[in-house]
DSSP file (Angstrom, degrees, kcal/mol; ACC not computed):
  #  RESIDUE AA STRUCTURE BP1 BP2  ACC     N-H-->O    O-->H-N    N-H-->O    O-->H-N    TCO  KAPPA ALPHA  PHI   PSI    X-CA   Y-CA   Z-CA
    1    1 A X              0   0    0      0, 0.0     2,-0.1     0, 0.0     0, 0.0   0.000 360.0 360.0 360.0 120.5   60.4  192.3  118.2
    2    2 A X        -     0   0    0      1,-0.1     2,-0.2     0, 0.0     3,-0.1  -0.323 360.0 -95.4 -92.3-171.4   61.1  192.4  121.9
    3    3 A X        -     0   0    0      1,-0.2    -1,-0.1    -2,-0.1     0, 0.0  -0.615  43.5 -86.3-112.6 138.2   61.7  195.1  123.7
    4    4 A X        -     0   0    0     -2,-0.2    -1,-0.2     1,-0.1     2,-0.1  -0.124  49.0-122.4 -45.3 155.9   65.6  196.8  124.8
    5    5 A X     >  -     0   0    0     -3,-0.1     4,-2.5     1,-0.1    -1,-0.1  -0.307  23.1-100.6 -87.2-169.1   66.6  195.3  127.6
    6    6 A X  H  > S+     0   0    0      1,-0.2     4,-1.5     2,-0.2    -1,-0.1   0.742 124.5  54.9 -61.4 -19.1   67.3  197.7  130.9
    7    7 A X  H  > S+     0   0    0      2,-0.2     4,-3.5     1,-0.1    -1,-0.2   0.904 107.7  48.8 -82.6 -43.3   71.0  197.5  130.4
    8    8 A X  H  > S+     0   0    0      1,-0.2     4,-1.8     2,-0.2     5,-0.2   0.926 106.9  56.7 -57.3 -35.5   70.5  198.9  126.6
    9    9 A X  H  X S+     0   0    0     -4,-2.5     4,-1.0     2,-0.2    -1,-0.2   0.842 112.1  44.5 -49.5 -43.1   68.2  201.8  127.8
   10   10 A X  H  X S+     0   0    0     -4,-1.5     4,-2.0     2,-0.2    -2,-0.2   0.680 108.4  55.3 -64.6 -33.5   71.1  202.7  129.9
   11   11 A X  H  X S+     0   0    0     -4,-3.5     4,-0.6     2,-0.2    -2,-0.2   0.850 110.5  40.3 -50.8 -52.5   73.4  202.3  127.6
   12   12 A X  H  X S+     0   0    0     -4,-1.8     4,-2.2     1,-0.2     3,-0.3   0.827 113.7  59.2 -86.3  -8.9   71.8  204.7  124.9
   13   13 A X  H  X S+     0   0    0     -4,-1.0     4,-1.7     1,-0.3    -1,-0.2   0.926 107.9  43.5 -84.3 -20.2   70.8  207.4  127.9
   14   14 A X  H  X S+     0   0    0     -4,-2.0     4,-1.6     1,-0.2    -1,-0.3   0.722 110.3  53.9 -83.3   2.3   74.4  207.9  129.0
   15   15 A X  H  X S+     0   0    0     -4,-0.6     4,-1.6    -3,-0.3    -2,-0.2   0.850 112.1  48.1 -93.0 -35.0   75.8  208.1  125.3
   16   16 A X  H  X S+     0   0    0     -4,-2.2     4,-1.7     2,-0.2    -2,-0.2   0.894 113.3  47.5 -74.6 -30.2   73.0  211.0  125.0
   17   17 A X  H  X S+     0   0    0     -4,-1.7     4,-3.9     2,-0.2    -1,-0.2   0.946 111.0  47.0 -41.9 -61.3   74.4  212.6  128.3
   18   18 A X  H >X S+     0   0    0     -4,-1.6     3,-1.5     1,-0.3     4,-1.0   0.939 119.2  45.2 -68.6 -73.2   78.0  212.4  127.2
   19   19 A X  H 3X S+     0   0    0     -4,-1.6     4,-0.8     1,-0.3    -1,-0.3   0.544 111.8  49.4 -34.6 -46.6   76.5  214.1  123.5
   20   20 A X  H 3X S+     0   0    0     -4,-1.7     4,-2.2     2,-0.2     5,-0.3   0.870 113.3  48.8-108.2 -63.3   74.4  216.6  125.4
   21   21 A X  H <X S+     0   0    0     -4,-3.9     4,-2.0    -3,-1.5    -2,-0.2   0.975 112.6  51.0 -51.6 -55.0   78.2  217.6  127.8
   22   22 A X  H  X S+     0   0    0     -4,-1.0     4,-1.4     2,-0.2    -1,-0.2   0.734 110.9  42.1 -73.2 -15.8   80.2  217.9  124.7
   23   23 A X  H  X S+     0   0    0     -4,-0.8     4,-2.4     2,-0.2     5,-0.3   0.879 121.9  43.9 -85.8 -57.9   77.9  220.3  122.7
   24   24 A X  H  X S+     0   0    0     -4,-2.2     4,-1.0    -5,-0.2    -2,-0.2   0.737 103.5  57.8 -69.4 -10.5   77.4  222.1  125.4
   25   25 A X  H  X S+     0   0    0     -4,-2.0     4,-3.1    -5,-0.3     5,-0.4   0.974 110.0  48.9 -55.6 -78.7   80.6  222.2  126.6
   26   26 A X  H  X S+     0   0    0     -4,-1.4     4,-1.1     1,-0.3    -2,-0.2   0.611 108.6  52.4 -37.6 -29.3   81.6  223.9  123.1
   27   27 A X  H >X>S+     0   0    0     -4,-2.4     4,-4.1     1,-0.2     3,-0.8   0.919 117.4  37.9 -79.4 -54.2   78.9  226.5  123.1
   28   28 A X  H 3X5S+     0   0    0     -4,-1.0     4,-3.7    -5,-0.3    -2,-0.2   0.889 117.2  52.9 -41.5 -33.2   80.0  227.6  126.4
   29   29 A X  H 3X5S+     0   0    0     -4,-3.1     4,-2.8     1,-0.3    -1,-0.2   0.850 111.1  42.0 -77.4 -34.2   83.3  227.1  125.6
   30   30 A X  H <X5S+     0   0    0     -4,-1.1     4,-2.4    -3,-0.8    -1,-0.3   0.850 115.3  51.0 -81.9 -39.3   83.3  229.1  122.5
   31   31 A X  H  X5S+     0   0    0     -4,-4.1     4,-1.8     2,-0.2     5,-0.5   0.971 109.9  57.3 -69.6 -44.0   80.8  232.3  124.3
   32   32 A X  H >X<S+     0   0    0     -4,-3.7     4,-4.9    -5,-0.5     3,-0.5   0.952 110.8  38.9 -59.0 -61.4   83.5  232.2  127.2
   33   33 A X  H 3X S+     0   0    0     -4,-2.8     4,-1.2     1,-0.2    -1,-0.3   0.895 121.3  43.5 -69.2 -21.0   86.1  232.9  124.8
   34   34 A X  H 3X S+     0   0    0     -4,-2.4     4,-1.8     2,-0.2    -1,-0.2   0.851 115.4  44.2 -73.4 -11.0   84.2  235.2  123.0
   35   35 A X  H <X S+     0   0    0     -4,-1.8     4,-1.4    -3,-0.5     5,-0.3   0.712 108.0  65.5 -83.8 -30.5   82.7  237.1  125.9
   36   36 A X  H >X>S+     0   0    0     -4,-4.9     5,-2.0    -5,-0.5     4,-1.3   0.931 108.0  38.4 -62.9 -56.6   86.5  236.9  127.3
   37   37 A X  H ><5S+     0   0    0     -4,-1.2     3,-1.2     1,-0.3    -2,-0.2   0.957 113.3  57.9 -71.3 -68.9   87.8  239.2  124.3
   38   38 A X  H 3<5S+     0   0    0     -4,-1.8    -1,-0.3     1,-0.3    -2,-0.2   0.731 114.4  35.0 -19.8 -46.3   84.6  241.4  124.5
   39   39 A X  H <<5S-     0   0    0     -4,-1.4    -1,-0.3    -3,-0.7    -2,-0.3   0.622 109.4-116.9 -96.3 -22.8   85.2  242.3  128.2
   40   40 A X  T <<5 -     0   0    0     -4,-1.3    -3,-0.2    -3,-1.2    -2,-0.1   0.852  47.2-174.4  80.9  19.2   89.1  242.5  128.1
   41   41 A X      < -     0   0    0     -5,-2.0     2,-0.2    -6,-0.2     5,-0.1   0.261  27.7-107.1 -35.1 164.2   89.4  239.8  130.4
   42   42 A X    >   -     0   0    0      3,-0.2     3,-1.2     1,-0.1     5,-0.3  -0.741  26.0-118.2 -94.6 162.9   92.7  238.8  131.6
   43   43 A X  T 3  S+     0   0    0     -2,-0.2     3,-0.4     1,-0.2    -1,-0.1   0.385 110.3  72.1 -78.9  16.6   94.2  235.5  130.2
   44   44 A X  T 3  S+     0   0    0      1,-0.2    -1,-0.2     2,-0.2     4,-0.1   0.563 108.2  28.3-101.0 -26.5   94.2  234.2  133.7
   45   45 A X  S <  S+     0   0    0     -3,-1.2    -3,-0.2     2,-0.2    -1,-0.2  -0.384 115.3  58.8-116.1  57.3   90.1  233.8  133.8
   46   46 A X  S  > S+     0   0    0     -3,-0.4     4,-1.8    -5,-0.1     3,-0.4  -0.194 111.4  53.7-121.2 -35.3   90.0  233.2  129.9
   47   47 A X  H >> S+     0   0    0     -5,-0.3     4,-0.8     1,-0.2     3,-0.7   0.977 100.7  52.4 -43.8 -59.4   92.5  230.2  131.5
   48   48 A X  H 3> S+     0   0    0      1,-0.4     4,-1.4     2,-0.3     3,-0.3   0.634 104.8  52.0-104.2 -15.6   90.3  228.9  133.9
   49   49 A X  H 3> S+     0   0    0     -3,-0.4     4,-1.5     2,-0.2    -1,-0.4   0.794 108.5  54.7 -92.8 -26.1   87.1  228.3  131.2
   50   50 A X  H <X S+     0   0    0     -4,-1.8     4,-0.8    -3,-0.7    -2,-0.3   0.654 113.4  48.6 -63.0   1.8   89.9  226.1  128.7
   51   51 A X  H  X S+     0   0    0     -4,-0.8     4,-2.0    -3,-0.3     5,-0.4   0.743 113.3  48.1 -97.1 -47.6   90.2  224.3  132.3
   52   52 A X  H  X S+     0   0    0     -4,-1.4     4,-3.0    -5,-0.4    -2,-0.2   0.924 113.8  37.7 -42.7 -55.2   86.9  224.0  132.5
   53   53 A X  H  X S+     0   0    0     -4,-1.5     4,-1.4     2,-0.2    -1,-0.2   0.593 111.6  60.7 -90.2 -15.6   86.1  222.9  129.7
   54   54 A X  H  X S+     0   0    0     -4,-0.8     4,-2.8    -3,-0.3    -1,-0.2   0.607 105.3  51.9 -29.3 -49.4   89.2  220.6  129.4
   55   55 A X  H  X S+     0   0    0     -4,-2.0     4,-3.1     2,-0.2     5,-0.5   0.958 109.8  51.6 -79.8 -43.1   88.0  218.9  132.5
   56   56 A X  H  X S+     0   0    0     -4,-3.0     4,-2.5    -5,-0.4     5,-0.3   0.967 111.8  47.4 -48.7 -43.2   84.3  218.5  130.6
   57   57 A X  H  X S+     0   0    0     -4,-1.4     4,-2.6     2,-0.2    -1,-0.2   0.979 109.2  46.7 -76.4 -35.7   85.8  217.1  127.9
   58   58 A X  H  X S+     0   0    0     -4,-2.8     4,-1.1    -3,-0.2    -2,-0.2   0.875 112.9  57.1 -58.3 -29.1   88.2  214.5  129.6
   59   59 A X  H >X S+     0   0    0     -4,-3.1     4,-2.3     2,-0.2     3,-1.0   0.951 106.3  44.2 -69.5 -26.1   85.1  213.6  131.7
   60   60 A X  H 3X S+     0   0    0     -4,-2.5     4,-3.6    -5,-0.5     5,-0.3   0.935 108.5  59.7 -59.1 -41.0   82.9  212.8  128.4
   61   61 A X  H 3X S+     0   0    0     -4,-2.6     4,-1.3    -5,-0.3    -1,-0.3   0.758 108.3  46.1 -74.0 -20.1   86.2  211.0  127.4
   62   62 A X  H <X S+     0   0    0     -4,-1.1     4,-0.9    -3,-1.0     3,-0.5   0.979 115.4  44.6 -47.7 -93.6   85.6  208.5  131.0
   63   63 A X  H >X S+     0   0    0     -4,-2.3     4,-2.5     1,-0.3     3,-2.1   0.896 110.8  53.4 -56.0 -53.8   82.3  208.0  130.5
   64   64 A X  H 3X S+     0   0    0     -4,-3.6     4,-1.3     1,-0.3     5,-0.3   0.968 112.8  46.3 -45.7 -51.1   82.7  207.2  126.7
   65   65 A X  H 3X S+     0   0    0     -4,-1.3     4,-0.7    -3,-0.5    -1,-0.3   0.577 107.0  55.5 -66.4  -9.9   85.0  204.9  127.5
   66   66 A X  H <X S+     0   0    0     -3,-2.1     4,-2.3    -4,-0.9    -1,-0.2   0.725 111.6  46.9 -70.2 -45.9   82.8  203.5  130.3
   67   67 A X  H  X S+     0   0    0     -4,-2.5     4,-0.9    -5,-0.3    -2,-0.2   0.622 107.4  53.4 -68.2 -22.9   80.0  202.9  127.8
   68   68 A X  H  X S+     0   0    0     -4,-1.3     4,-1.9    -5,-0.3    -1,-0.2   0.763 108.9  45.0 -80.6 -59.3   81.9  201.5  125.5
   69   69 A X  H >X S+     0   0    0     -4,-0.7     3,-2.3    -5,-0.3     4,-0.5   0.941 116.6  51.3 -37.8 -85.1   83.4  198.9  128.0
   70   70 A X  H 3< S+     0   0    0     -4,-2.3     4,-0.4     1,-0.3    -2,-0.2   0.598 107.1  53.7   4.8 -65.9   79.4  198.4  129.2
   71   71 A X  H 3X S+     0   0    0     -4,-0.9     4,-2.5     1,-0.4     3,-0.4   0.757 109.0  49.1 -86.8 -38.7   78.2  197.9  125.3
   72   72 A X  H << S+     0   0    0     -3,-2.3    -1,-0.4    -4,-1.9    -2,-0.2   0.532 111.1  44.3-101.3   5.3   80.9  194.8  124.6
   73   73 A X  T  <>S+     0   0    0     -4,-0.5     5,-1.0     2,-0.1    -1,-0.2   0.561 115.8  56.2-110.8  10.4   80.2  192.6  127.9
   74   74 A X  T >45S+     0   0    0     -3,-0.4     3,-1.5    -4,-0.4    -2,-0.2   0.875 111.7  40.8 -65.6 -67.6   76.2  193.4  126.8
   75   75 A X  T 3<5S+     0   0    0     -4,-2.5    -3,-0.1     1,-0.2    -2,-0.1   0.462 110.9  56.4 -71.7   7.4   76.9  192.0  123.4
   76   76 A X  T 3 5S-     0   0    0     -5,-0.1    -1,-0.2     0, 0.0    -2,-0.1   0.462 111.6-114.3-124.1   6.9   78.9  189.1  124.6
   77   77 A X  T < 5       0   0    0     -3,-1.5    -3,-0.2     1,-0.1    -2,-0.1   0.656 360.0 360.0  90.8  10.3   76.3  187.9  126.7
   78   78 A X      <       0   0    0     -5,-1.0    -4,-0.2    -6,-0.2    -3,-0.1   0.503 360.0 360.0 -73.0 360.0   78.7  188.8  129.9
């Protein structure tokens, strides 16, 4: 059995990144709003963590889609 090559290594460490952004995006995302209600925040900074967390998730959606690109000109010998 050889061994992944460099490109595959890279491969599985940004898919664990992007996994890693989106859970933790969700915890945050989910104490922001709950901490927001706790405190009586205004909806104007209970705004700005769904923007936040909006943007985290469209970036995960980038990068997935980068990896995904990556993973088929790997397998196609490209």
């Amino acid at each position: 059995m050889s061994a992944p090559s460099p490109e595959t290594e890279r491969l599985k460490r940004d898919a664990r990144m992007v996994a890693f952004v989106i859970a933790g995006t969700m915890i945050l995302w989910m104490g922001g709003q709950w901490l927001g209600g706790k405190m009586g925040l205004e909806a104007r900074f209970v705004f700005l963590i769904d923007l936040a967390a909006l943007a985290a998730f469209f970036w995960a959606l980038v990068v997935t889609y980068q990896i995904w690109r990556r993973n088929k000109s790997v397998h196609r010998g490209n």
